[in-house]
C-alpha positions in Angstrom: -72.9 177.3 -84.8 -73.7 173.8 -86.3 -71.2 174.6 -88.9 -68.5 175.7 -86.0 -69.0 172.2 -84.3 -68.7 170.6 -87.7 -65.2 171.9 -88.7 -64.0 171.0 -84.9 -65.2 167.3 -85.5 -63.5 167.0 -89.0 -59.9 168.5 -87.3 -60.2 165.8 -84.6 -60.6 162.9 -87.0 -57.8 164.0 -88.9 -55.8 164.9 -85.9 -56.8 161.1 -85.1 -56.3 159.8 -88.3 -52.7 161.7 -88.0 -51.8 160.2 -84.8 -52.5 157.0 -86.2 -50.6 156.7 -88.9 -47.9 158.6 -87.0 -48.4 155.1 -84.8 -48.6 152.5 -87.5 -45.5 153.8 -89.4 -43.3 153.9 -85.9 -44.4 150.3 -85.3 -43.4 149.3 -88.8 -40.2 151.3 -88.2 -39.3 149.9 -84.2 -41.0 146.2 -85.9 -43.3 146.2 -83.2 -47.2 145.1 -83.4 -49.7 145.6 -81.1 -52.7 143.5 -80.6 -56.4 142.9 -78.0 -57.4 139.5 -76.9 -60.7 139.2 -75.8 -60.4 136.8 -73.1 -64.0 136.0 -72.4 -64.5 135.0 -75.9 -61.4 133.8 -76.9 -61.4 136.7 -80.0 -57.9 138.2 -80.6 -57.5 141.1 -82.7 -54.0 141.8 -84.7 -52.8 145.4 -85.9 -51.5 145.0 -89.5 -47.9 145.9 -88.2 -48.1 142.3 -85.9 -49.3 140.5 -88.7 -46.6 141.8 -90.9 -43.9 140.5 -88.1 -45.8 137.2 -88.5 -45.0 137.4 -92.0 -49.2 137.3 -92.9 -51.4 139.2 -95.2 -53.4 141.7 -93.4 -56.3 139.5 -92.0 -54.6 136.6 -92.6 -54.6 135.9 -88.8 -56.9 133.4 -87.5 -58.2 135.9 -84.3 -58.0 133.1 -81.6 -55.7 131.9 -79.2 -55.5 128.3 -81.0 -54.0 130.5 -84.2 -51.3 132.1 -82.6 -49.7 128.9 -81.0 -49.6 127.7 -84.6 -46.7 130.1 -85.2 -45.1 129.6 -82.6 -41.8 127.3 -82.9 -42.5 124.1 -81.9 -39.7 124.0 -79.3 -40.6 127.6 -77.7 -44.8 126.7 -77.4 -45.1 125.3 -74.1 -43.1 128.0 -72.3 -44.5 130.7 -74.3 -48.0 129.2 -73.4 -47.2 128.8 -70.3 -46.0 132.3 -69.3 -48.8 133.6 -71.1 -51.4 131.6 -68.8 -49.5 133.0 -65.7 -50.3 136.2 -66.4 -53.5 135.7 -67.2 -54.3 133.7 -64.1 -51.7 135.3 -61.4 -49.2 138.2 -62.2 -51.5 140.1 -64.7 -48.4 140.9 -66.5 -47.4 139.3 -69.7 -43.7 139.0 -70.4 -41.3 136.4 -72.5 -39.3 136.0 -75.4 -40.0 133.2 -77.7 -39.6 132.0 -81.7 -42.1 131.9 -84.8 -41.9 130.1 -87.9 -43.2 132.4 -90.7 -45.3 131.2 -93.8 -42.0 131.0 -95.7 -40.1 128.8 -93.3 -38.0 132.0 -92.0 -37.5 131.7 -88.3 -37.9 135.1 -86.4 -37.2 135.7 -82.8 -40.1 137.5 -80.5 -40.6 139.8 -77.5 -44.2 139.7 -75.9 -45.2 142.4 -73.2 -48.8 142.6 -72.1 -51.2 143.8 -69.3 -54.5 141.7 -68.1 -57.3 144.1 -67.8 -60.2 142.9 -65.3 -63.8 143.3 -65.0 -66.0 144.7 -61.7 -65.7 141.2 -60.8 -62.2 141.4 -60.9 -62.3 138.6 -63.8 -59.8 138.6 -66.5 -61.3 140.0 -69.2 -59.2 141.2 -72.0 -55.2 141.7 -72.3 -53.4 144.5 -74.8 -50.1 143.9 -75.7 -46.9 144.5 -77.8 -44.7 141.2 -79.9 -41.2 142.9 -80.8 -39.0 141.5 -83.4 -35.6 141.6 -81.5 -34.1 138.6 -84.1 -30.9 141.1 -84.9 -31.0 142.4 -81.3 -30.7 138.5 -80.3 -28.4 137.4 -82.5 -25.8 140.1 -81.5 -26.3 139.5 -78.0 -25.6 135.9 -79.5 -22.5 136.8 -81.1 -21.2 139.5 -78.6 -21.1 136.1 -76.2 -19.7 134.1 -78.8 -16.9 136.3 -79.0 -16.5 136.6 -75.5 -16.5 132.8 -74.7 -13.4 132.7 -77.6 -11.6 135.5 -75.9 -11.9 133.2 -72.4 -11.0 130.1 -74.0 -7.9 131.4 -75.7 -4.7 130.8 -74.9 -3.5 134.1 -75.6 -3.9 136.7 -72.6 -6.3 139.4 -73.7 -5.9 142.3 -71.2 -7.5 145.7 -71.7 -6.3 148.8 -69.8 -6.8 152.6 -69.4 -4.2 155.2 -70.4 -2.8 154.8 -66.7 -1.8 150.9 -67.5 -4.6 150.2 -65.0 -6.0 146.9 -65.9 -9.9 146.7 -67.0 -10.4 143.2 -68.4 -8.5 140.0 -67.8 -9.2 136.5 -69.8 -8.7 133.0 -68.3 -5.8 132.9 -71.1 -4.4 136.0 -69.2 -4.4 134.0 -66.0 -3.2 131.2 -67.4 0.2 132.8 -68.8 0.8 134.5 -65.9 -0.3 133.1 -62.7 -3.0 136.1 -61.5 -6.6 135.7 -61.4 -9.2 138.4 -62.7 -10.3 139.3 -59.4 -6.5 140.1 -58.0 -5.6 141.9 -61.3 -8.3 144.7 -62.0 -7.5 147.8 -61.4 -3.8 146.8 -60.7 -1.2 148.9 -62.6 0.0 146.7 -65.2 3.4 147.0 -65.9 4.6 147.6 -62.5 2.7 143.8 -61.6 4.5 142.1 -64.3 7.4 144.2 -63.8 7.9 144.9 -67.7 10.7 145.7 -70.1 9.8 147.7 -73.0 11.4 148.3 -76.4 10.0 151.7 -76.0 9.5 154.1 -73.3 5.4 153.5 -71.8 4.7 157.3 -72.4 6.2 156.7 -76.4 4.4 153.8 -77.1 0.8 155.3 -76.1 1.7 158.5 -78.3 2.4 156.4 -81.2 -1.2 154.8 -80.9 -2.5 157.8 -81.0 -1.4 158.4 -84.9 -1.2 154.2 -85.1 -4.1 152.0 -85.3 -1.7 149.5 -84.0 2.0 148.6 -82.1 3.8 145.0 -82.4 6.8 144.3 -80.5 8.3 141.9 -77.5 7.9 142.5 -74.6 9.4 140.7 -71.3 7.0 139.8 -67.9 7.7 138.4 -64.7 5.2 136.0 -64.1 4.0 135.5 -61.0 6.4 132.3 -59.7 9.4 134.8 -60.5 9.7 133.4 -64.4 10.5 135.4 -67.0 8.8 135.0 -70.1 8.8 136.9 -73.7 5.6 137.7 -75.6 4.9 138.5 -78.7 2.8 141.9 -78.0 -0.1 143.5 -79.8 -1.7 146.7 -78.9 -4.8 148.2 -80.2 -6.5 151.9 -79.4 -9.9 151.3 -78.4 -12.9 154.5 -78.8 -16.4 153.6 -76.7 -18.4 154.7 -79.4 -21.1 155.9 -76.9 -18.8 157.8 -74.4 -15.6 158.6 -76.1 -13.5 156.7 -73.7 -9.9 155.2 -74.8 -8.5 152.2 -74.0 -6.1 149.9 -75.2 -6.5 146.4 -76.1 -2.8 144.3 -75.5 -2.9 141.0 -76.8 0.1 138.6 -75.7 1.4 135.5 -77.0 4.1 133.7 -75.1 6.9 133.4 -77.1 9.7 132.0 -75.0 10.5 128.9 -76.2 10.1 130.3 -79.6 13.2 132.2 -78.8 14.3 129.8 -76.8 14.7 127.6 -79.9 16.0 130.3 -82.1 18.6 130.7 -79.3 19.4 127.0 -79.2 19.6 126.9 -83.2 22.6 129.8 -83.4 23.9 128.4 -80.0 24.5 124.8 -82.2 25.8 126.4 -85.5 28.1 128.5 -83.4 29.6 125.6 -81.9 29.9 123.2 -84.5 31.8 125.8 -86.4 34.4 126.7 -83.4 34.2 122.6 -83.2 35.2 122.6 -86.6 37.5 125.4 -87.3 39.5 124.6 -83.9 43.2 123.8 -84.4 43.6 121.0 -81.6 40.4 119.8 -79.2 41.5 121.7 -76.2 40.7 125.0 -78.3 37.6 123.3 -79.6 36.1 122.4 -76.0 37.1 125.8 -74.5 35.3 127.9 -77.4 32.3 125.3 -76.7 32.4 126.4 -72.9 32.3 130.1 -73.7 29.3 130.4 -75.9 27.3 127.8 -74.0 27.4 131.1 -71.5 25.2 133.0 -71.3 23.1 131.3 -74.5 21.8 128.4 -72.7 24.3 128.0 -69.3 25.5 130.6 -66.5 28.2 128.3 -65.7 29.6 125.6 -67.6 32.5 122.8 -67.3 33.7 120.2 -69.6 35.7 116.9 -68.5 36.8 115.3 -70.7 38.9 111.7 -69.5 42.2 110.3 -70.5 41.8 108.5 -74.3 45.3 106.9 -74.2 48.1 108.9 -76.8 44.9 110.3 -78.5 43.0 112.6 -76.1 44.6 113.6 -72.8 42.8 114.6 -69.1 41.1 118.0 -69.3 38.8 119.8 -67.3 37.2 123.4 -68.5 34.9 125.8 -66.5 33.5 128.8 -67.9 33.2 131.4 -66.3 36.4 130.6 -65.0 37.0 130.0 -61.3 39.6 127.4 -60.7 42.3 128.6 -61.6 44.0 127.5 -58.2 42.5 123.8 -59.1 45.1 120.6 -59.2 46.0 120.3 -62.8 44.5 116.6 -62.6 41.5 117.5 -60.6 38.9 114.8 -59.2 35.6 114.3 -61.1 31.9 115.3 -59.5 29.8 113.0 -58.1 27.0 113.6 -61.3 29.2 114.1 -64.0 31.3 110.8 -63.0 27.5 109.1 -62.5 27.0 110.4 -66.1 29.8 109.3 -67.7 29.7 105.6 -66.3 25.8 104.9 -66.8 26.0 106.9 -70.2 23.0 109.0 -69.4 22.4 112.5 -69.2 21.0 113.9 -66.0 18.4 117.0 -65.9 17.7 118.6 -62.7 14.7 121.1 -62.7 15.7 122.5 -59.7 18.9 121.9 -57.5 18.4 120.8 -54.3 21.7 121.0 -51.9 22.6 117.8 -51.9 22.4 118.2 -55.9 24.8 121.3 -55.7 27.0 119.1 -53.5 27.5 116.4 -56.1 27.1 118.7 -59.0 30.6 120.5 -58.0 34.3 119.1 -57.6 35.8 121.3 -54.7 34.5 124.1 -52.5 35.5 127.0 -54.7 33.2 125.6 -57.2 30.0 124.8 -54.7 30.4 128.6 -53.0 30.6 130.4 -56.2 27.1 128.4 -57.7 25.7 128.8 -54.3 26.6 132.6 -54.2 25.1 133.3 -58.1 22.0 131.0 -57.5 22.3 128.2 -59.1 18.4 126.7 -59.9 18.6 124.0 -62.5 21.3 121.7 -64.0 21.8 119.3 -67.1 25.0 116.6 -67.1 25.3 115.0 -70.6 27.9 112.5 -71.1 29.6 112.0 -74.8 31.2 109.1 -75.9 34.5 108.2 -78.5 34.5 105.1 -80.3 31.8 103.7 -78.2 33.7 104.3 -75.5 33.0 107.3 -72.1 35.3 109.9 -73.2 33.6 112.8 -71.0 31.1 114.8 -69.8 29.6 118.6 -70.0 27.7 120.3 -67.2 25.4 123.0 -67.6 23.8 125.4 -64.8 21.2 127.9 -65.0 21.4 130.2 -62.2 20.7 134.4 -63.3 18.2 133.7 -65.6 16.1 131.8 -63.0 15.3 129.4 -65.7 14.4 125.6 -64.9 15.9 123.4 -67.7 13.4 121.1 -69.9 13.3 118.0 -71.6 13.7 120.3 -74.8 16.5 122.3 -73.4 18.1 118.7 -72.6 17.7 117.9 -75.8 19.9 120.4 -77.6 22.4 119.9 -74.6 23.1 116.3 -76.1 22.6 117.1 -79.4 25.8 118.9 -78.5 27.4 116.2 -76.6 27.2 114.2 -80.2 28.6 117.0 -81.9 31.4 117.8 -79.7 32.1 113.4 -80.2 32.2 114.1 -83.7 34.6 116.4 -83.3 37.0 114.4 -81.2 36.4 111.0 -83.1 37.6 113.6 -86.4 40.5 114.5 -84.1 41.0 110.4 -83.6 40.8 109.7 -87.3 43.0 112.9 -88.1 45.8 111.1 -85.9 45.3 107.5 -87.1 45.3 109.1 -91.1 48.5 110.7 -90.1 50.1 107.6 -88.8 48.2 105.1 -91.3 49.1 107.7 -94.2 53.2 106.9 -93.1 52.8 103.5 -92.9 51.3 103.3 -96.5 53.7 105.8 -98.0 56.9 103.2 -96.9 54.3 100.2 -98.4 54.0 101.8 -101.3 57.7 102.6 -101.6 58.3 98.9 -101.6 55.5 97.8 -103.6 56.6 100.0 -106.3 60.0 99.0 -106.1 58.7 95.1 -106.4 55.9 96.2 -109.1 59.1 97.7 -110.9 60.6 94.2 -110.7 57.4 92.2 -112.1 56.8 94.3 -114.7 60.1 93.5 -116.2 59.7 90.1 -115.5 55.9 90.4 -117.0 57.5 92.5 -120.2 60.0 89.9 -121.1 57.0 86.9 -120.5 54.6 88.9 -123.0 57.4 89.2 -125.5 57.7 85.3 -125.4 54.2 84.8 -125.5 53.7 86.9 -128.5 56.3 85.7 -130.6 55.3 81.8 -129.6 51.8 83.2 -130.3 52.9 84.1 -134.0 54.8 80.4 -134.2 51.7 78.8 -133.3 50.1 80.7 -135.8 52.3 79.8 -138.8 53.1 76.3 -137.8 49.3 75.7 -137.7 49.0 77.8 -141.5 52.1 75.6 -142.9 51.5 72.5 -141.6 47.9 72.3 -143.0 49.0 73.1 -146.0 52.2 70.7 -145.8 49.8 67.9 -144.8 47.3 68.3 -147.7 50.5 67.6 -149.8 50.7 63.8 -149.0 46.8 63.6 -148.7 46.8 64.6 -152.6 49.1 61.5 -153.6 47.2 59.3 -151.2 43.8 60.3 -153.3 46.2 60.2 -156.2 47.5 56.7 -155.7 43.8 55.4 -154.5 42.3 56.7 -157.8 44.8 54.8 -159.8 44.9 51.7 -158.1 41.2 51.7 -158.7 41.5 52.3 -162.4 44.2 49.9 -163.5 43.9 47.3 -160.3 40.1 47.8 -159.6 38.4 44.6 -160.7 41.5 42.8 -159.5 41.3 43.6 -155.8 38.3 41.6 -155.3 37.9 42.0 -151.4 40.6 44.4 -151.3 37.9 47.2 -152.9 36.8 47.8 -149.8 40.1 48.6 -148.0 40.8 50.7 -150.6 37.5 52.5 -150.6 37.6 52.8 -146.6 41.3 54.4 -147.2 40.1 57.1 -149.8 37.2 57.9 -147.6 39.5 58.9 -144.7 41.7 60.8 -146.8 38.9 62.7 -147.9 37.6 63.7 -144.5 41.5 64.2 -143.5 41.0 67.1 -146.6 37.9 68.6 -144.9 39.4 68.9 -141.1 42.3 70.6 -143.1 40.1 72.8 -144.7 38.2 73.8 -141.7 41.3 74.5 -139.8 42.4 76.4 -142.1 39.2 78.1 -141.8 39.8 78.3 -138.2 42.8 79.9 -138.4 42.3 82.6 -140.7 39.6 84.0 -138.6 42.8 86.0 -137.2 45.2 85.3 -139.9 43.1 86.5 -143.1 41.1 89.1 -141.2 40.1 91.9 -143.5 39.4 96.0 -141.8 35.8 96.5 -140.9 33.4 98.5 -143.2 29.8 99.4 -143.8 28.8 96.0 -143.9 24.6 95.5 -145.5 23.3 92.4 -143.9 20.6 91.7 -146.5 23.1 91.5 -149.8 25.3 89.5 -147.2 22.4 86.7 -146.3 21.6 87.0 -150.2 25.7 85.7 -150.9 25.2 83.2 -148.3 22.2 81.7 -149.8 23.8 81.6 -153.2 26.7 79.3 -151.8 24.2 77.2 -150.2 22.0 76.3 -153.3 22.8 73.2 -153.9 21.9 72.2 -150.3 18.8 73.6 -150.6 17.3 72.2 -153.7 18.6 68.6 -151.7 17.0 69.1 -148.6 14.0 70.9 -150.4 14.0 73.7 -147.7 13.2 77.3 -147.5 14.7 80.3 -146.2 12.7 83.7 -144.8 14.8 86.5 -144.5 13.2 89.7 -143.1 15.0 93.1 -143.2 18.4 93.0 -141.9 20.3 96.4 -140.5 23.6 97.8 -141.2 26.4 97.4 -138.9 30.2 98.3 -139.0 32.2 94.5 -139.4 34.2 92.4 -141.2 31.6 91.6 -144.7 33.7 87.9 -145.3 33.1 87.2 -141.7 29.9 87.9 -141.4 28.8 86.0 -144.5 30.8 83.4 -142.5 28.6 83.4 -139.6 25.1 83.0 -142.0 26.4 80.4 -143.8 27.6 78.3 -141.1 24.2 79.2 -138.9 21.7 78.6 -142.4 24.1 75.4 -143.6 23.7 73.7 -139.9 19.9 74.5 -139.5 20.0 73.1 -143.2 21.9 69.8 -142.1 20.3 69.4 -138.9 16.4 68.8 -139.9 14.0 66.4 -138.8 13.8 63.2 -141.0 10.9 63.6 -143.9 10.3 67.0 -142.8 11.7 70.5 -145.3 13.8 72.9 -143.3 12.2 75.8 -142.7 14.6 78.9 -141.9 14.1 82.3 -140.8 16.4 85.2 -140.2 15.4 88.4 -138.7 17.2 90.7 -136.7 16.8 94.2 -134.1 18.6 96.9 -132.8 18.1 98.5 -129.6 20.0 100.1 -126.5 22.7 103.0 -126.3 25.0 102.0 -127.6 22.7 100.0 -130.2 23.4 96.8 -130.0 22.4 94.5 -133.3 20.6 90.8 -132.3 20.9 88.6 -135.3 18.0 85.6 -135.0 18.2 82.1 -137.2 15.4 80.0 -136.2 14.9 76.6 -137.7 12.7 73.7 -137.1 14.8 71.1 -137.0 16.1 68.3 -134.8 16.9 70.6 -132.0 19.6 70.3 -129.0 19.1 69.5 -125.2 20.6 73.1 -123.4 22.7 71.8 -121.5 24.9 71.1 -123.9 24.7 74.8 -125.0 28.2 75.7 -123.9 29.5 72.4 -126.0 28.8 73.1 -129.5 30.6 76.5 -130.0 34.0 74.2 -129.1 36.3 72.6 -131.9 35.5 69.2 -132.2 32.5 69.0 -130.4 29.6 67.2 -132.3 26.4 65.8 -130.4 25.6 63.3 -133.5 28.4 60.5 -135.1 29.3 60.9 -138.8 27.1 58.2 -139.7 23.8 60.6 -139.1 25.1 63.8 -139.9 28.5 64.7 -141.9 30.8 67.4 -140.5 34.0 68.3 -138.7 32.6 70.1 -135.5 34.3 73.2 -136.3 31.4 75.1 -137.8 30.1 77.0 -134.6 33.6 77.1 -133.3 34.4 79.7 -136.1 31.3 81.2 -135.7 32.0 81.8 -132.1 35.6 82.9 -133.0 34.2 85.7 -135.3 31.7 86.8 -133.3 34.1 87.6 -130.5 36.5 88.9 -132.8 33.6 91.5 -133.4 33.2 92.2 -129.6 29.9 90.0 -129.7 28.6 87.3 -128.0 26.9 84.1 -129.2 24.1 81.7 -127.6 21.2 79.7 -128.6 17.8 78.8 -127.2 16.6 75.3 -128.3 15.0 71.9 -126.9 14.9 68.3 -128.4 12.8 67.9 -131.2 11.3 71.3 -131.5 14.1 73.2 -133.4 16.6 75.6 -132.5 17.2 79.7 -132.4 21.3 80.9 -132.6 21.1 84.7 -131.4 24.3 86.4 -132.7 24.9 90.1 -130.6 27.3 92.5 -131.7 27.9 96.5 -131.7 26.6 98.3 -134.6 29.4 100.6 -134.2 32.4 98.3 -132.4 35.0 100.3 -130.6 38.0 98.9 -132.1 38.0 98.5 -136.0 41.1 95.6 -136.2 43.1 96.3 -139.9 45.5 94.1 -139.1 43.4 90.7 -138.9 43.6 90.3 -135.1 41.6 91.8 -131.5 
């Protein structure tokens, strides 16, 4: 018998110990702990499984009251406090969500239930309860109304229906787009409210979603002032996961001035091509009229006023409906307003006094009245500055109320259809200036015919005095030397026989050989001179260094007597004349030789670079001599010119001039940088590879 109640004992505590741990692992698994506050002393006892959700150790929990607030976020203690001394003290039931901060920082967010349990005395005496981790639970709830906040504030219209079309959600973007509120749409058919054209049959378009995950397309509403709009439309089949039930989620974007623009794009290129293509402007303003409709107008007119012989009186009206109008017909009240103040007028919506003034006659008011005429843009267009005209456009069928945008492509083609007829000016005055210069240039030839013969027979003289000049200059230097000879001749021997018999007269007769002798230099020189052009030889290869070296071998006498010294650095190789160009460094080294500072050695150096396309070659002498003011830069390269007398410095003044002469011969250019007293620099420029190679001695 003992042994009987034994075994039962042992089957209920493992029945117990079953139930338990059946218990502990479902809390673990639901993240639920339970705990028993003893109120009356203040001790608090924590299943593992709460402690867990606390993030602590087993037994890590304090056991009071005081311990628990410490895990509770700071911004959630004194409601969570609060609630919980409500129930103890009046509801008995303990209920509120709150948020802990575990021992690692993670924040977690709670549910607390509990019951008060009371004494006899009806004292609170101890509370059980529950704490719930609902974090994920929380933060879907979070996100679910996240999402549904988004789908309110867009500007889309999210609508959900049934398979009937019946409507089942409505966002404030929805209401926005269309003009309905949620309250008056629910349950309302949907396509039969905004009346809507389909690409597809209904039926067809819920069978394809049934193989599709999705459909895209345009669809067109009514909205709810009568509008028309086109949407950009995006269905999606939607399965309730719990119950099974469809439905579709449509997402529309309104799209109409999308198209609107498209529209107003191809409307443009369409008519600046007919503008262009058109043989005469009448044809050009009629083809305007006729695509205007129905792209962007259900009625349009064009008037277009008198430009003198250029443009004549036209009116146009498409569709047409005057053909029993005066051929010269009056112009409306608005398009005559437009024309003179130059300013386009947009009507949103036509009043009847509008209508009046927008029309010429009664034919045209009765047949806008008739079709509905609802909005109207006048844009005048101007020639030369000048009024030339005015289009009129009217919206009536399409019930659509004209914009600052659709204004805005209405004068863009006002200023194309100007172009057109300011081409159709120019074309005339081409035509007419194009006669005019044909008969000017008739004569003008006929008188360039004339001067050229004239000019032919003046160059022939020129030329031929050219080559007199030339010769006379060449003979008569040579013909003067003659005499200059026996005047040296006779001086010599009236010296030798007569010399110590002149007494005073040695003086005249020195002064007299003296001027014959520089007489023989300026004959020389010109000579020199001349046969820059005379005694030219072809250009060649020409090596600048071996040409410096020659020039410093001629001058060797006048540098042992002026003690100076010449640098040369490494020269290039250019195409030239080599005579002429050891011309140019021996008239450039022999003047910065004759031209030094009293006392003080020459000093010469002559470098050169090449640079550019083509390469152009910069010859540099530099000296350090007595210098030049600049302004008389232009001065020295003349014949004759010296800035010192004889007395100081010997010379003709012809040096530079012949220098100058050859480098222009060489299609160069000479110049010099210098200043008084602190030397001087001659920059010589010339092609490294000239254009024209001269054989025959002259440019």
């Amino acid at each position: 018998m003992e042994k009987s109640r034994q075994s039962s004992t042992e089957k209920q505590l493992e029945q117990f110990k079953y139930e338990n741990e059946r218990m502990a692992f479902a809390q673990q698994v639901g993240s639920i702990g339970t705990f028993e506050w003893d109120l009356q002393r203040d001790i608090n006892i924590w299943t593992p499984e709460l402690e867990a959700l606390y993030g602590l150790q087993p037994g890590e929990f304090g056991g009071n009251h005081a311990s628990w607030l410490t895990w509770v976020h700071p911004e959630d203690k004194e409601q969570a406090n609060a609630s919980l001394q409500d129930a103890i003290h009046n509801t008995g039931v303990f209920e509120t969500e709150f948020r802990i901060i575990r021992p690692d920082k993670q924040v977690r967010r709670l549910q607390a239930k509990g019951h008060v349990l009371y004494n006899e005395q009806q004292q609170p005496e101890r509370m059980v309860g529950v704490n719930i981790d609902i974090t994920e639970r929380k933060e879907g709830e979070i996100q679910l109304a996240r999402q549904a906040a988004l789908l309110q504030a867009s500007y889309d219209a999210f609508i959900v229906h049934d398979r009937q079309n019946r409507v089942l959600y409505w966002n404030h973007g929805a209401t926005a787009m269309y003009g309905w509120t949620e309250e008056e749409i629910l349950g309302k058919t949907l396509y039969q409210v905004l009346n809507t054209q389909f690409p597809i049959p209904l039926g067809a378009l819920y069978e394809l979603l049934e193989t599709e995950p999705t459909w895209e397309g345009e669809l067109i509403h009514t909205k709810r002032d009568g509008s028309r709009i086109v949407v950009a439309s995006r269905w999606s089949r939607v399965e309730d996961p719990h119950t099974g039930e469809i439905s579709y989620l449509e997402v529309n974007r309104d799209i109409t001035e999308q198209k609107r623009t498209l529209e107003h794009i191809h409307f443009l290129a369409e008519a600046s091509k007919q503008l262009v293509t058109a043989k005469t402007y009448q044809d050009a303003l009629h083809s305007t009229a006729q695509s205007a409709v129905p792209t962007i107008a259900d009625w349009c007119r064009v008037d277009l006023l008198d430009q003198g012989n250029l443009l004549e009186r036209l009116t146009i009206v498409y569709p047409d409906i005057s053909a029993s109008a005066p051929l010269d017909p009056p112009l409306a009240q608005l398009a005559e307003k437009a024309i003179r103040t130059s300013k386009s007028i947009l009507n949103p919506r036509i009043s009847e006094q509008h209508l009046r003034e927008l029309t010429r006659n009664e034919q045209e008011y009765q047949w806008l009245r008739e079709q509905g005429a609802v909005s109207s843009m006048i844009v005048p267009f101007t020639v030369q500055n000048e009024a030339a005209g005015a289009i009129t456009f009217v919206s009536a069928k399409a019930k659509r109320s004209y914009s600052e945008v659709d204004l805005a492509v209405a004068e863009e083609l006002a200023s194309r259809i100007a172009l057109a007829l300011e081409k159709v000016r120019l074309l005339k005055q081409t035509q007419e200036f194009n006669a005019r210069l044909e008969q000017l240039v008739l004569e003008r030839t006929e008188e360039l015919a004339r001067s050229y013969e004239k000019l032919r027979q003046v160059n022939t003289e020129l030329q031929q005095s050219n080559q007199e000049l030339q010769e006379f200059a060449y003979v008569a230097s040579h013909d003067l030397q003659e005499p200059l000879r026996k005047i040296q001749a006779f001086g010599n021997l009236l010296e030798e026989e007569y010399g110590s018999k002149l007494e005073d007269g040695k003086a005249y007769l020195d002064r007299m050989r003296n001027a014959a002798g520089r007489m023989q230099r300026l004959i020389n020189d010109l000579l020199t001179f001349s046969r820059v052009t005379t005694k030219a030889q072809p250009f060649t290869e020409v090596d600048l260094n071996e040409i410096a070296q020659d020039a410093l071998d001629n001058l060797e006498t006048r540098l042992e007597e002026t003690r100076g010294k010449v640098e040369i650095e490494k020269l290039p190789t250019i195409t030239a004349d080599p005579s002429q160009m050891q011309q140019i460094l021996q008239n450039l080294i022999g003047n910065a030789l004759k031209f030094h500072k009293r006392d003080v050695p020459p000093r010469v150096k002559v470098y050169a670079e090449v640079s550019g396309d083509p390469p152009i070659c910069k010859l540099y002498v530099e000296d350090n001599g007595i210098g030049f003011d600049e302004k008389y830069l232009d001065r020295i390269f003349t014949v004759f010119q010296r800035l010192h007398g004889r007395s100081e410095y010997e010379g003709t003044g012809i040096g530079l001039a012949v220098v100058r002469k050859i480098v222009e011969r060489h299609g160069g250019i000479i110049t010099a940088k210098s200043a008084h007293g602190e030397g001087a620099t001659f920059i010589v420029m010339l092609p490294v590879h000239p254009k024209e190679n001269p054989s025959d001695g002259g440019n």
